[in-house]
MIDOSE-1310 file (N, C-alpha, C; in nm, 2 decimals, decimal comma, always signed):
residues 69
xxxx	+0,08/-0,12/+0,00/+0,00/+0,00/+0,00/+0,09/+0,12/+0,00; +0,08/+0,21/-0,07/+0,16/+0,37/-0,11/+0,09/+0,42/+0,03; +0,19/+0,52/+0,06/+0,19/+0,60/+0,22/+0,20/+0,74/+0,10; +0,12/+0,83/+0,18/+0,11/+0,96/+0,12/+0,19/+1,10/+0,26
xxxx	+0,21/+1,17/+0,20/+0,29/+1,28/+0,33/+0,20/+1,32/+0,38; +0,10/+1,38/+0,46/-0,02/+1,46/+0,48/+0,09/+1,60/+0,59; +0,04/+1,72/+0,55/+0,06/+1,81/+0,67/-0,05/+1,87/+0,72; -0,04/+1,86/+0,84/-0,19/+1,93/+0,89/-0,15/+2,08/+0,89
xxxx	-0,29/+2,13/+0,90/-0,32/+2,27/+0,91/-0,42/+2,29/+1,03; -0,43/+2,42/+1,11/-0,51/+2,36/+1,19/-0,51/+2,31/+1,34; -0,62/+2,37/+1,40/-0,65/+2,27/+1,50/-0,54/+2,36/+1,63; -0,51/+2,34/+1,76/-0,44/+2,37/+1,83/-0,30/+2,40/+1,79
xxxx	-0,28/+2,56/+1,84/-0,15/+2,62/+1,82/-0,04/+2,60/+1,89; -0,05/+2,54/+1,97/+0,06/+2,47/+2,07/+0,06/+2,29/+1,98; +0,02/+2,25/+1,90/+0,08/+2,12/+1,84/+0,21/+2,13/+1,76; +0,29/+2,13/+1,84/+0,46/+2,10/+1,75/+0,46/+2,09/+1,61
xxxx	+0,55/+2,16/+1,49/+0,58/+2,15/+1,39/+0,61/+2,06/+1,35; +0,68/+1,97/+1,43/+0,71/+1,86/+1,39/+0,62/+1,76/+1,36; +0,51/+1,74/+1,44/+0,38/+1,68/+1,43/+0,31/+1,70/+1,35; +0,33/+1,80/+1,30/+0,22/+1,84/+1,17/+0,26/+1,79/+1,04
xxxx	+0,40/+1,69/+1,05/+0,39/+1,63/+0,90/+0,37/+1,52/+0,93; +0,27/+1,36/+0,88/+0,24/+1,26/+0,87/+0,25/+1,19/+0,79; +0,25/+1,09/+0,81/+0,18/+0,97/+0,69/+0,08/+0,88/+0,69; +0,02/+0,94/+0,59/-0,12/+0,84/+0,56/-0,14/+0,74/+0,47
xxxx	-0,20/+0,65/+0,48/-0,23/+0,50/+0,39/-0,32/+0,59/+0,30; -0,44/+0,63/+0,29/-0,50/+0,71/+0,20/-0,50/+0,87/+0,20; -0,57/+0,87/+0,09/-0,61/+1,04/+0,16/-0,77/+1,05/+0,18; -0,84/+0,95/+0,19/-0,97/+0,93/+0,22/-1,00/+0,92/+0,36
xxxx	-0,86/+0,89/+0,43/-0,89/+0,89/+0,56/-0,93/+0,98/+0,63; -0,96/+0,96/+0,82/-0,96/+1,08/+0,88/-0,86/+1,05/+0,95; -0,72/+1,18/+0,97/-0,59/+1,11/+1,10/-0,63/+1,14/+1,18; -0,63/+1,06/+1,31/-0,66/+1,14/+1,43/-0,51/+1,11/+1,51
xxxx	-0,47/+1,22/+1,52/-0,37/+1,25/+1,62/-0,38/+1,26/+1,79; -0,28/+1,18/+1,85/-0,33/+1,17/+2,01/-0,20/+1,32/+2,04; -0,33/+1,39/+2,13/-0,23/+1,49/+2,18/-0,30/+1,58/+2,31; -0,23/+1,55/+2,41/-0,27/+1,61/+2,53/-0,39/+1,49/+2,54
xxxx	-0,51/+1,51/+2,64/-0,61/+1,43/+2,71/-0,69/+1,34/+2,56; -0,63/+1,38/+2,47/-0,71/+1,38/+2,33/-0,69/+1,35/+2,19; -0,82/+1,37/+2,14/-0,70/+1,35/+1,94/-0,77/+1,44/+1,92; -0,69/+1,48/+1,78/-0,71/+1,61/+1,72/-0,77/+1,56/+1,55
xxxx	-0,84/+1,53/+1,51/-0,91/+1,48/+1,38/-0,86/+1,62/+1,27; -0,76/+1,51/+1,14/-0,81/+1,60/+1,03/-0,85/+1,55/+0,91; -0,92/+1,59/+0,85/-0,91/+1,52/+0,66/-0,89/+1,62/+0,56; -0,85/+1,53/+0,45/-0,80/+1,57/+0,35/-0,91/+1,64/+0,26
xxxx	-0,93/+1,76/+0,23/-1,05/+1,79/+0,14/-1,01/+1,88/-0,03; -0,89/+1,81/-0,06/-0,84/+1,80/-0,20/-0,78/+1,91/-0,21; -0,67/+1,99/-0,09/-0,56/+2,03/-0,08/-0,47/+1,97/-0,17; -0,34/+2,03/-0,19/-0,17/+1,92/-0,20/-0,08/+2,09/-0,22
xxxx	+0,03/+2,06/-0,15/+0,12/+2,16/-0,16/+0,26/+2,05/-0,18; +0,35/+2,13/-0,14/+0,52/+2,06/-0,15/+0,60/+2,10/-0,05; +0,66/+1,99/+0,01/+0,72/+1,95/+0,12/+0,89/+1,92/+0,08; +0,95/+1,97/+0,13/+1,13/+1,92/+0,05/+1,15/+1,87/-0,06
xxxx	+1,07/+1,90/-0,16/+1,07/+1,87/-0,26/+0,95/+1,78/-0,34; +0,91/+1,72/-0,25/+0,81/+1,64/-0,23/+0,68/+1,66/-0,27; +0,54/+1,62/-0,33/+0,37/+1,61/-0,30/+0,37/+1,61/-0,15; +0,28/+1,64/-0,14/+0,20/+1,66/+0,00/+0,07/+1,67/-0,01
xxxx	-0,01/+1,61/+0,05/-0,14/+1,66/+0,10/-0,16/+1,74/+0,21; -0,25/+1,84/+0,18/-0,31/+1,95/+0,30/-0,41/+1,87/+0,40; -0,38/+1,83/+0,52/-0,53/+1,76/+0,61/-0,57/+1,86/+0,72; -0,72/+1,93/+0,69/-0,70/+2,00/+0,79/-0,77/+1,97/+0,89
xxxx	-0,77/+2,08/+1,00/-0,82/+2,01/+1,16/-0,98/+2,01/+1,13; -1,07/+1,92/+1,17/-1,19/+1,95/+1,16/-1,28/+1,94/+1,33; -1,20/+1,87/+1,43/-1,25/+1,82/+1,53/-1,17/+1,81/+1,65; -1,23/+1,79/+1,75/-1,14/+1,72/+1,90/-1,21/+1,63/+1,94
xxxx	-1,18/+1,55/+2,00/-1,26/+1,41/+2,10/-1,18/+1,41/+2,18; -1,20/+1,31/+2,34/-1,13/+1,30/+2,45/-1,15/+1,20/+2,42; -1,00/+1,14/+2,48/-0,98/+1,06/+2,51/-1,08/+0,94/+2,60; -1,11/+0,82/+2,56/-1,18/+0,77/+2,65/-1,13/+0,69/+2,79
x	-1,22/+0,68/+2,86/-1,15/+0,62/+3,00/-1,19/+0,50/+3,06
């Protein structure tokens, strides 16, 4: 299965730079990222920019959920 780059946009401004670039199995997915008590949901809505040279997909933040307990 091809892995795609996704960078998020979005969503909490305290989420590290670093974090914001992924890899996704599709771009149909939703990523949900665990961060602090929580994940942070984004999808892809037919963004693409360029990353080091690279395609990239845009995923942006659409949601939060807590973590369950």
């Amino acid at each position: 299965m091809s892995q795609f780059t996704a960078v998020l946009v979005g969503g909490p401004a305290h989420l590290p730079a670093e974090r914001r670039i992924q890899s996704v199995g599709s771009p149909d997915e939703t990523l949900k990222l665990l961060h602090g008590a929580g994940y942070e949901h984004f999808r892809h809505q037919g963004e693409s920019t360029v990353i080091d040279g690279g395609p990239a997909l845009v995923f942006s933040w659409v949601m939060h959920t807590a973590v369950a307990e």
